[in-house]
C-alpha positions in Angstrom: -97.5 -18.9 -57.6 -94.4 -16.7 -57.2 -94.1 -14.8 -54.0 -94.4 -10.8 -54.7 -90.8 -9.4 -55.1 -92.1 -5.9 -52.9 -92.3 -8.6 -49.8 -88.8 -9.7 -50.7 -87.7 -6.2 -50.5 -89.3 -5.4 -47.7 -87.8 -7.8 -45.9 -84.4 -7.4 -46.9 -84.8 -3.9 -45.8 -85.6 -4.0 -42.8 -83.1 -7.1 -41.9 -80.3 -4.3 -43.1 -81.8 -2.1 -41.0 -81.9 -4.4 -37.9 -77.9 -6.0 -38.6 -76.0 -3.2 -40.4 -76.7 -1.1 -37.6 -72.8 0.0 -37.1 -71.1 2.3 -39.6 -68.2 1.6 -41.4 -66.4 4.7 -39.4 -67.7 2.9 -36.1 -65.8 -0.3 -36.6 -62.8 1.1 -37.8 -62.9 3.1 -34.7 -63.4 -0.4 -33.1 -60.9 -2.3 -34.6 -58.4 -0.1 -34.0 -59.0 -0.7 -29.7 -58.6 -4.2 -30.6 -62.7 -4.6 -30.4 -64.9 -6.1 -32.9 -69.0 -5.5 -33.3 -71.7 -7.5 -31.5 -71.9 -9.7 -34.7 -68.4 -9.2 -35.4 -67.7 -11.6 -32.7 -70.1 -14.2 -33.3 -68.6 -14.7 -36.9 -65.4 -14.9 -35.8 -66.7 -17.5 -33.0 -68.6 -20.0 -35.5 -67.4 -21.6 -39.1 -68.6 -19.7 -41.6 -72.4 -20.1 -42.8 -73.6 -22.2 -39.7 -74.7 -19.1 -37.2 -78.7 -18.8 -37.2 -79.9 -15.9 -35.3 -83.2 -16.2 -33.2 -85.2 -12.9 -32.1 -83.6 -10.7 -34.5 -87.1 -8.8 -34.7 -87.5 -9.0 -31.1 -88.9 -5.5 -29.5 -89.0 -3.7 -26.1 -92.4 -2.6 -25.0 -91.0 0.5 -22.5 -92.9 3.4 -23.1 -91.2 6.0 -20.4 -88.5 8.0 -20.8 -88.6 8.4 -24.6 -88.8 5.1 -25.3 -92.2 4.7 -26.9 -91.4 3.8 -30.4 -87.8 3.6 -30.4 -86.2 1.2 -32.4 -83.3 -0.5 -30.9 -81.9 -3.3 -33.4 -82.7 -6.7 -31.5 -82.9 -4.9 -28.6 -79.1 -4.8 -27.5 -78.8 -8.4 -27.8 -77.9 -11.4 -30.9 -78.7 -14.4 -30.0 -78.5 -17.9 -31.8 -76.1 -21.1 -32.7 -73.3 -22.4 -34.9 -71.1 -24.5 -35.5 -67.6 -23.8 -33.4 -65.7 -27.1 -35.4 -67.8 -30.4 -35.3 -69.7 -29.5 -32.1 -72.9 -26.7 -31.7 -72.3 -23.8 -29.6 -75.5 -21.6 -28.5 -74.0 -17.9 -28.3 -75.0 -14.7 -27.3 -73.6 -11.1 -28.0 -74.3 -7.7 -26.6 -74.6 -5.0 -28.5 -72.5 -1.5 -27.0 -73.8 0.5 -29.5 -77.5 0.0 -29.1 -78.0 2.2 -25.7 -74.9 0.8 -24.2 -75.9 -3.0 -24.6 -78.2 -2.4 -21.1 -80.5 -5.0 -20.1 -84.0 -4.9 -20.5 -86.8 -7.5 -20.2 -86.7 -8.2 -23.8 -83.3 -8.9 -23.9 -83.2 -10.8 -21.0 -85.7 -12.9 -22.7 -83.5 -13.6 -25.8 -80.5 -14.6 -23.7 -82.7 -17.1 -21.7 -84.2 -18.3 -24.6 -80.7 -19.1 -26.3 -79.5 -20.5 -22.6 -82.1 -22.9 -22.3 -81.4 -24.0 -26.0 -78.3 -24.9 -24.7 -80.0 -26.6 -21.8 -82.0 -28.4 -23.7 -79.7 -29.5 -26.6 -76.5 -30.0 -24.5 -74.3 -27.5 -26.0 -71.7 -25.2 -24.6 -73.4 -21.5 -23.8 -70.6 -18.3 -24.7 -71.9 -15.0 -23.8 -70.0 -12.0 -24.5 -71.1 -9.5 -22.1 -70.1 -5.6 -23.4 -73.0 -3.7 -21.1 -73.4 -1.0 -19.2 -75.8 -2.6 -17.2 -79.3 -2.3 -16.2 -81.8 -0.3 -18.5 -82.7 2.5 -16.1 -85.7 3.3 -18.7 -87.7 0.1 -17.9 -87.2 0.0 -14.2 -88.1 -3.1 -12.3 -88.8 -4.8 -15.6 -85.0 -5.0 -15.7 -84.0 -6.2 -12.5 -86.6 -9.0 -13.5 -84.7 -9.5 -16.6 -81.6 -10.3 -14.8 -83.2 -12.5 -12.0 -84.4 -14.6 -15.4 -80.8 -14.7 -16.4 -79.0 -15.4 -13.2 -81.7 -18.2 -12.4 -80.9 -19.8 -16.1 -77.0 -19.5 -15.4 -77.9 -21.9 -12.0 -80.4 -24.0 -14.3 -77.5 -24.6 -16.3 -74.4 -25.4 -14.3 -73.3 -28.5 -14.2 -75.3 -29.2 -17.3 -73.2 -28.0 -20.4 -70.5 -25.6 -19.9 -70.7 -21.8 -19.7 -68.4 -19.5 -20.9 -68.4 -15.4 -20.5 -66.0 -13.4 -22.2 -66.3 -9.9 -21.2 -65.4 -7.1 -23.8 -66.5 -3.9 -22.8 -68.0 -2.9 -19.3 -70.0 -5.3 -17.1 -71.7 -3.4 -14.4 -73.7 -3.7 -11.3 -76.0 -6.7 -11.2 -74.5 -7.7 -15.0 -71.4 -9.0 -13.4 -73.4 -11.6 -11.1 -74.0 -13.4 -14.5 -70.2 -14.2 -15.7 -69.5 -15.0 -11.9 -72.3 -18.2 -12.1 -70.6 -19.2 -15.2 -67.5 -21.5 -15.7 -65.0 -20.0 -17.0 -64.6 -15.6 -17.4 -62.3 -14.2 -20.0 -61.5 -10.5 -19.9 -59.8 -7.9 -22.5 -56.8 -6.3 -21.4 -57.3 -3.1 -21.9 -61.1 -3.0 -23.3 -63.0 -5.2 -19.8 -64.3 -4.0 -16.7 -66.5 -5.7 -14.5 -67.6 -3.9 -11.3 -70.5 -3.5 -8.8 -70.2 -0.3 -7.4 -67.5 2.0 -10.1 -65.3 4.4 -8.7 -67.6 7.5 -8.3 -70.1 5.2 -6.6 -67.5 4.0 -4.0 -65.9 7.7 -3.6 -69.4 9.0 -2.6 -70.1 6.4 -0.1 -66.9 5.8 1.6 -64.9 8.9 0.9 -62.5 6.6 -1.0 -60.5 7.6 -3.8 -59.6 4.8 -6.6 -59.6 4.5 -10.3 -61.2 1.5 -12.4 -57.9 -0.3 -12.9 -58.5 -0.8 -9.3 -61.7 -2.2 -8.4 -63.0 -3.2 -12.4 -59.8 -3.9 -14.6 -58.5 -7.5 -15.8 -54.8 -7.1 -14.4 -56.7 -7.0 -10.8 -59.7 -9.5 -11.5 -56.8 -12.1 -12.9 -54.3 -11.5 -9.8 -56.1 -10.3 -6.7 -60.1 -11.2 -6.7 -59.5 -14.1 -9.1 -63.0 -13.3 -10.7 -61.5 -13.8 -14.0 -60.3 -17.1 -15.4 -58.4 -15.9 -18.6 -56.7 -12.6 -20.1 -56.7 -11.8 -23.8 -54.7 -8.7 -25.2 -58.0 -8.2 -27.7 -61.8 -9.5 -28.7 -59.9 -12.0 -31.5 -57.5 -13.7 -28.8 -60.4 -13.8 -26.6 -62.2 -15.7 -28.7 -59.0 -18.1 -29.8 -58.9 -18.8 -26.0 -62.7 -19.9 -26.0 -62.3 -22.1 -29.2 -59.4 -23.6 -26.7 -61.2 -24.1 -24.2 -63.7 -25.8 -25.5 -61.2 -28.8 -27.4 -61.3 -30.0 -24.2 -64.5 -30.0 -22.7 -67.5 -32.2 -23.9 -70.6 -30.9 -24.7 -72.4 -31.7 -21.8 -71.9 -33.4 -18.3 -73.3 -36.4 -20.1 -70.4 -37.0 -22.5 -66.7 -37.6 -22.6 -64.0 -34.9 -22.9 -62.8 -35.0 -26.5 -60.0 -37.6 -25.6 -57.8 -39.1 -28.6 -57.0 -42.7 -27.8 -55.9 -43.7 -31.3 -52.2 -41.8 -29.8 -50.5 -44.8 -28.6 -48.8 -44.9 -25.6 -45.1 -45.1 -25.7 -43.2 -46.9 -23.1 -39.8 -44.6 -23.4 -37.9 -43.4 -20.1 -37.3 -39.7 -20.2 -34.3 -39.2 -18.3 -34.2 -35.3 -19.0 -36.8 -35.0 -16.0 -34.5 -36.0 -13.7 -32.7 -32.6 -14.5 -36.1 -31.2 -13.2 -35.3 -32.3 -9.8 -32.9 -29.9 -7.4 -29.9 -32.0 -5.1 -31.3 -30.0 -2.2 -34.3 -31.1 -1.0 -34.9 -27.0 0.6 -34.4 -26.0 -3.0 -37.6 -25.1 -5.1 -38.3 -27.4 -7.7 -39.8 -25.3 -10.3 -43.1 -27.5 -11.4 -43.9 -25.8 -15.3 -40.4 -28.0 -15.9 -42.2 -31.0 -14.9 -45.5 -30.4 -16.1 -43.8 -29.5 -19.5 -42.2 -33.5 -19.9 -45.5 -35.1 -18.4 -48.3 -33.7 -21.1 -48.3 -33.8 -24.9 -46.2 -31.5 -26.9 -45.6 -29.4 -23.1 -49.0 -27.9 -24.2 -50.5 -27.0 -21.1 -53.8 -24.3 -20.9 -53.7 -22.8 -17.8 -56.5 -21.6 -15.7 -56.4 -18.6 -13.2 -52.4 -18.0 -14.2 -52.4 -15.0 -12.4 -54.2 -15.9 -8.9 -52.8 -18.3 -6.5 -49.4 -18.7 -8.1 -48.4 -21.0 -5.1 -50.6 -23.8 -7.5 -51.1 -24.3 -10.9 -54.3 -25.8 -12.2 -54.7 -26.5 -16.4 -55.7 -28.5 -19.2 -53.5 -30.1 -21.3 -53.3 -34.2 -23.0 -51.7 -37.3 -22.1 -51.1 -39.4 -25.1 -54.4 -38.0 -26.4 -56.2 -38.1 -22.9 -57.5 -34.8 -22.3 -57.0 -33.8 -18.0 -57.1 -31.5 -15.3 -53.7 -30.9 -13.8 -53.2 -29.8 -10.5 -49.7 -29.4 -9.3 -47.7 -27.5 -5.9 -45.4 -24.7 -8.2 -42.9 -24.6 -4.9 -41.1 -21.1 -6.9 -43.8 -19.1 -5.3 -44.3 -19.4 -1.7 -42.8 -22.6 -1.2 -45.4 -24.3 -2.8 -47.8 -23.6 0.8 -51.3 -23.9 0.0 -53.1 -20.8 1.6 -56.3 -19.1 1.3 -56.7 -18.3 -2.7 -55.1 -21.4 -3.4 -57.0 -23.5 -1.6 -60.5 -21.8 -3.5 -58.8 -21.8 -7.1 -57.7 -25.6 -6.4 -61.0 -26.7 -5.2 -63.2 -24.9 -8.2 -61.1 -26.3 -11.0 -61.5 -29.3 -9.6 -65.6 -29.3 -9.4 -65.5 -28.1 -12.6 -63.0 -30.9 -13.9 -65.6 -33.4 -12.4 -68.6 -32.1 -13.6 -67.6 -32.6 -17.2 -65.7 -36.1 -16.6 -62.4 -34.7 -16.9 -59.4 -37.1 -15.6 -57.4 -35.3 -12.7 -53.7 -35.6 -12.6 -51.9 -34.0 -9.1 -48.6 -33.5 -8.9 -47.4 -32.5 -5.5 -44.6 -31.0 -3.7 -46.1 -28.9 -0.8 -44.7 -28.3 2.7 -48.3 -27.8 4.2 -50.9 -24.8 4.7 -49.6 -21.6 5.1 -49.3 -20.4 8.6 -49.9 -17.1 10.4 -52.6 -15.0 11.8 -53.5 -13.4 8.3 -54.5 -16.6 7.1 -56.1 -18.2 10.4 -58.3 -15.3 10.7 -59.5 -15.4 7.0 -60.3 -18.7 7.7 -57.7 -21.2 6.3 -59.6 -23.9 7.8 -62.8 -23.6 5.9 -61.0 -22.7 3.0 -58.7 -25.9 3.0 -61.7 -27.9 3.9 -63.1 -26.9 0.5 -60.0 -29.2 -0.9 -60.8 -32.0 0.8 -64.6 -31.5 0.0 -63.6 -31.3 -3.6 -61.6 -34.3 -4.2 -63.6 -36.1 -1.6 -66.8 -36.0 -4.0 -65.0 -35.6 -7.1 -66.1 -39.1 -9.2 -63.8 -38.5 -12.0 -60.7 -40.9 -12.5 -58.2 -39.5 -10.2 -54.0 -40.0 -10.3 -52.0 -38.6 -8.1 -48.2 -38.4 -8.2 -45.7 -37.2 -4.9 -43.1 -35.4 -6.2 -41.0 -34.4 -2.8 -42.6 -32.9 0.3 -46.7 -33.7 1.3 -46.8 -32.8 4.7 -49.7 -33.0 7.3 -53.2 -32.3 5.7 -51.6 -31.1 2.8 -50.9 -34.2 1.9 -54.1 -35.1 2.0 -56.0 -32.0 0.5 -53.6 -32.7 -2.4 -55.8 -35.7 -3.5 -54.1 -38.4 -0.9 -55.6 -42.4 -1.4 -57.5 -41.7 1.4 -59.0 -38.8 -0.4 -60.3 -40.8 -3.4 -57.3 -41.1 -5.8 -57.7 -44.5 -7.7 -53.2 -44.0 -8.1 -50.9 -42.7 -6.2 -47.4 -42.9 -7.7 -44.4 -41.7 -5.6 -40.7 -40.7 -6.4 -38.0 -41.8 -4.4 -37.6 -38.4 -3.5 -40.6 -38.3 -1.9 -41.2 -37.5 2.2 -44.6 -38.1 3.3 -45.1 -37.0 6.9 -46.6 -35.4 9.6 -44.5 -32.7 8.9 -41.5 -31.5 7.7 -38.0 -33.7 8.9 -36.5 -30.2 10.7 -39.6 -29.3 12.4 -40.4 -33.1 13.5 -36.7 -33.2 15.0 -37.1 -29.6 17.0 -40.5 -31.1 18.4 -39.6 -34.9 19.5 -35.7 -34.1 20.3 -35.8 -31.0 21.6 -34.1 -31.7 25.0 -31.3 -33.4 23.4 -30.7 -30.8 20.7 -30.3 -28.0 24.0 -27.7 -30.6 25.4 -25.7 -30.7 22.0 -22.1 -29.1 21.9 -22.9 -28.4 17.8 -27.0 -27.9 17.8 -27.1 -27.1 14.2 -25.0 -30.3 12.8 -27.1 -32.5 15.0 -30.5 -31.4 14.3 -29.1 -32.0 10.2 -28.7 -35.5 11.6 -31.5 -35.9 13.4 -33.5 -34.7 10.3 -32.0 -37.1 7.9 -32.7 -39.8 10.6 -36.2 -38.9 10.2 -36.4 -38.7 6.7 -35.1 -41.9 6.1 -37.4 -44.0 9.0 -40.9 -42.0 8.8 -40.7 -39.6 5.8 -39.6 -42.2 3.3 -42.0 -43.1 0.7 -41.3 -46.7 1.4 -42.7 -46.4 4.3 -45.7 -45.3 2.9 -45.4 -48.0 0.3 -45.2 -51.0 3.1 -48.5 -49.9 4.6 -49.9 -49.4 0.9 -50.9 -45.7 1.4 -49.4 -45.2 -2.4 -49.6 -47.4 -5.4 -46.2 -47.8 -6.1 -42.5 -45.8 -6.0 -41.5 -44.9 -9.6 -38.3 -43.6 -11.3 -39.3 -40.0 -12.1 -38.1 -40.6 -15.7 -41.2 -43.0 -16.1 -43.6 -40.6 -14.9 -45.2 -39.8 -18.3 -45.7 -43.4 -19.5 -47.1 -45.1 -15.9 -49.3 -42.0 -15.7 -50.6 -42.6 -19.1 -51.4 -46.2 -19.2 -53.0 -45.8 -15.8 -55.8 -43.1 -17.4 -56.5 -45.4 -20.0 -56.9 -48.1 -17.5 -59.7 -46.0 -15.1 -61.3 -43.5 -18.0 -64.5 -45.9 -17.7 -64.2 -46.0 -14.0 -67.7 -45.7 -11.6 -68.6 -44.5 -8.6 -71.8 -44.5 -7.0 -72.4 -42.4 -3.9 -75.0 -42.3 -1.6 -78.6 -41.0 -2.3 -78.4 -36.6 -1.5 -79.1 -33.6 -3.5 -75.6 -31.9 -3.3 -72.8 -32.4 -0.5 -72.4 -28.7 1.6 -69.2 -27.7 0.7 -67.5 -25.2 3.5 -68.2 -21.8 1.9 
């Protein structure tokens, strides 16, 4: 028995109906923004011939407003799973051109569906979010919809990783979804994510502004720090997802994708000493460093625009794939204040959620001081540091470049803090605090008695250096592993991950620690 070729036809037609829902003259319009369709993006996301859609015929049941009987092609939302390389990846996509991509409680139910996949397979979860928000039409309906997806994004954190690249607009309640996810990617010129838009804020506070303001990804990338990555279009977005994902594992169950058939090479680099200024008041400039330390100087660099005081990444170490966190003393002296101190602490929960090997590199003269920052509440924000590191269980090196002063020192990943190595240049001065300030404290009555103040307190500091500061000191009482030559930092760090990658730690029975929020 053949099946009837009408059935055949029937089907095909209405799948054309349902997936070729954009017109040629649409997605020219859209490529030239630097925008691709709903589906546009999930090809380009998966190899070729592995994406399987689920709910494709999946209907709305709002009857208000005009909606009874309107046909909106898989309601707003594709949903499935490919193959992105040799790993699965469960995806989702909203659709701008079916009534603005809004959220309904169909739609919601597809991208729940497709979360929980994930959930349940272990695989990485992208969502590209391009909506205008909630579907007015189906009322509460909606905001139940989005509870569904918010309480998914929860279910799932920690689990496998979660990644939202926002395309288009992402407003109101919508945004709350990117912000429970791992990493956020935004278009240039194409994303905005908002609660309340500009009309919204100009008729409740009398406030003027425009979305590059409060919504655009030059401000969420350098001033709220909501947004993890820029692209310049949809195609780089999705290049920097594929990236991000060569370094993650599939789930907090596995192992990053580390190559340990790259065999560690004992060779002095020499050039790094360059790296390091004669003065030790002159910024060392930390991308140098960073550059001679990983693989090929490849290093993917989370929140690049926020906190520039730090730099947090991914990058490889003779094939081992870490999280670097380093001082960058070019901006601010390297001083750890407020936005540092919550970008340093996030990257490195997420580094030990998914068993990603830390690697800190410090130079930093302590926290930022001043009333801005004591009133915002440096103290609980620098205790999230310590509360990271603290509970972090993933192998953890650490490497003192020049200055870690006072609880800086520590909230840069100290021994005492959990680091299984602590490596230290010679240039290194760990202290209570910085040589010049230590002198003004404990010798002020003999610097007011000196005939040249400022040649004496140079003195004094170098005294102090040399008998507290020194990282020999440190040594003697084993605070640090060891005191290398800066031109063998690559190779010591190296054979030290592959040492501790199978490294356990058990801590004590709890649900979750309460980090300082």
């Amino acid at each position: 028995m053949t099946i009837r070729p009408d059935l055949i036809e029937k089907l095909r037609a209405k799948r054309a109906k349902l997936t070729e829902n954009v017109s040629p003259e649409k997605l020219e319009a859209l490529h030239a923004k630097g925008l691709l369709s709903a589906r546009e993006r999930l090809e380009t996301l998966f190899d070729e011939g592995t994406f399987q859609e689920l709910g494709l015929y999946a209907a709305h049941a709002a009857t208000a407003f005009g909606m009874a009987g309107r046909v909106l092609p898989a309601d707003g939302v594709i949903a499935g799973n490919g193959y992105v390389g040799p790993g699965q990846v469960a995806a989702f996509s909203q659709d701008f051109s079916v009534v603005a991509g809004t959220l309904g409680k169909m739609q919601a139910r597809k991208i729940t569906r497709i979360m929980r996949h994930a959930l349940k397979t272990g695989v990485p979860l992208v969502a590209f979010k391009d909506s205008g928000g909630a579907r007015i039409q189906e009322g509460v309906d909606a905001l139940s919809g989005y509870g569904d997806v918010f309480y998914a994004n929860v279910l799932m954190s920690g689990v496998v990783p979660q990644i939202a690249v926002i395309c288009g607009p992402c407003a109101g309640g919508a945004a709350y979804s990117p912000a429970l996810m791992d990493f956020v990617i935004m278009t240039r010129n194409n994303a905005h994510m908002f609660l309340t838009g500009p009309e919204v804020i100009k008729a409740v506070t009398g406030r003027a502004t425009t979305m590059a303001e409060v919504g655009s990804a030059e401000m969420h990338s350098t001033v709220s720090g909501n947004a993890h990555f820029v692209a310049e279009d949809d195609r780089h977005a999705i290049t920097l997802v594929k990236q991000i994902l060569s370094y993650l594992p599939a789930n907090n169950t596995e192992d990053p994708p580390h190559d340990l058939s790259v065999p560690i090479e004992e060779m002095e680099d020499p050039g790094i000493n360059e790296c390091i200024p004669d003065s030790p008041s002159e910024p060392l400039d930390m991308y140098a460093v960073i550059r001679r330390v990983v693989d090929n100087g490849e290093l993917l660099e989370v929140h690049a625009g926020f906190a520039r005081n730090v730099i947090v990444g991914f990058a490889r170490i003779s094939g081992v794939v870490v999280g670097l966190v380093a001082n960058q003393p070019m901006v601010m002296a390297g001083a750890l204040d407020l936005n540092a101190a919550d970008k340093v602490a996030r990257f490195v929960r997420t580094c030990n959620i998914f068993n990603v090997p830390l690697v800190t590199l410090v130079d930093v003269p302590g926290f930022l001081p001043g009333v801005e920052q004591e009133r915002g509440g440096i103290i609980r924000h620098g205790a999230k540091m310590l509360s990271a590191y603290g509970s972090c269980t993933a192998p953890k090196i650490t490497v003192i470049l020049r200055k870690a002063y006072g609880g800086s020192y520590l909230a840069m990943c100290s021994q005492e803090m959990g680091a299984d190595m602590v490596y230290a240049w010679p240039t290194a001065e760990i202290a209570v605090m910085g040589a010049e300030a230590a002198v003004k404290i404990l010798y002020r009555k003999e610097l007011e008695q000196a005939e040249d103040r400022q040649a004496r307190a140079a003195e004094l500091a170098q005294e102090y250096r040399d008998e507290f500061a020194s990282p020999y000191v440190s040594a003697s009482n084993f605070y640090i592993t060891d005191v290398i030559e800066p031109q063998d930092t690559r190779w010591m760090v190296a054979l030290a991950l592959r040492k501790i990658l199978d490294k356990r730690e058990l801590r004590p029975a709890k649900k979750h620690g309460n980090i300082p929020m």
